[in-house]
C-alpha positions in Angstrom: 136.9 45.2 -151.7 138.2 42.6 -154.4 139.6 45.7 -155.9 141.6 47.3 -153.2 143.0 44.0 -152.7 144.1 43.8 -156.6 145.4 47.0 -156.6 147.2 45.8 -153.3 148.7 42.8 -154.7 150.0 44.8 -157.5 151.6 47.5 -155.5 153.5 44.8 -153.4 154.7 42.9 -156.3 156.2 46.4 -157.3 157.5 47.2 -154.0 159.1 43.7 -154.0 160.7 44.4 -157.7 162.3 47.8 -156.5 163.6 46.6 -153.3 165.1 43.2 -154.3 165.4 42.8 -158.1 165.8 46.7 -158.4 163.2 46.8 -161.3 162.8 50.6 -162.4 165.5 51.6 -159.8 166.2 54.8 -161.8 162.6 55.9 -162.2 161.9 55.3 -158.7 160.1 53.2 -156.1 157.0 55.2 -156.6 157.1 54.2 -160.5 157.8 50.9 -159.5 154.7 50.7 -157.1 152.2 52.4 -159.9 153.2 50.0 -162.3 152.7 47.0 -159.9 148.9 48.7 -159.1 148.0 49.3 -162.8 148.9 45.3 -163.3 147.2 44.3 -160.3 144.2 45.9 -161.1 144.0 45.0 -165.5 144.9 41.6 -164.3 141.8 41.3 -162.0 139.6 43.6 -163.6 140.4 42.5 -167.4 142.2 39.0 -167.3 140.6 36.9 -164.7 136.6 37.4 -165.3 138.3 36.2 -168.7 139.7 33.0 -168.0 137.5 32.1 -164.7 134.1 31.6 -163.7 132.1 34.7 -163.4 131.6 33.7 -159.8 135.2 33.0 -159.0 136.8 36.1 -160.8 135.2 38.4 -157.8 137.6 37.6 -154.9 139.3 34.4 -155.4 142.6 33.0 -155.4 142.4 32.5 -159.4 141.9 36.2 -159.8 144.7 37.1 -157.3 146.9 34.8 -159.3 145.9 36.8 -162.7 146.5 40.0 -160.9 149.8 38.9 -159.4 151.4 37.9 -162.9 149.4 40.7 -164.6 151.7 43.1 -162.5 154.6 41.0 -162.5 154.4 41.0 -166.7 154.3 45.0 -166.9 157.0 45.2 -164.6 159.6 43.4 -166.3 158.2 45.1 -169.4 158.8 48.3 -167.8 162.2 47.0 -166.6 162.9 46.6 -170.0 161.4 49.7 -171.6 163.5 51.7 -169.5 166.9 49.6 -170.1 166.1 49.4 -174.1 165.1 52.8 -174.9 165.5 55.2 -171.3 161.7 55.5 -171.5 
């Protein structure tokens, strides 16, 4: 469940960056909602058990946090990817 609701976070935040920043608005809003999901989902899975509690990087508003800026991060670093080099 704690996943699902990473990977959600993620895809929202990249929803939210196509629609009203208009992050990766060549590539797409798909692109912009599987980038949001991969950083939801390394910033829950990877970064929070890293800088939590064991018990609090399950389903906790620490590890939403760290999934939330995790997808936020590869975002703009998309963003810029594409504005830099057209990748």
């Amino acid at each position: 469940m704690d996943t699902i609701l990473w990977i959600l976070t993620g895809g929202t935040l990249g929803w939210l960056s196509y629609v009203l920043l208009r992050f990766n608005e060549a590539r797409g809003m798909s692109i912009s909602i599987a980038i949001g999901a991969a950083g939801g989902l390394v910033g829950g899975k990877v970064l929070a058990p890293m800088f939590t509690s064991a018990a609090a990087a399950d389903l906790s508003v620490p590890a939403l946090f760290f999934a939330a800026t995790a997808a936020a991060v590869l975002l703009v670093i998309g963003n810029l990817l594409y504005v830099r080099w057209g990748v």
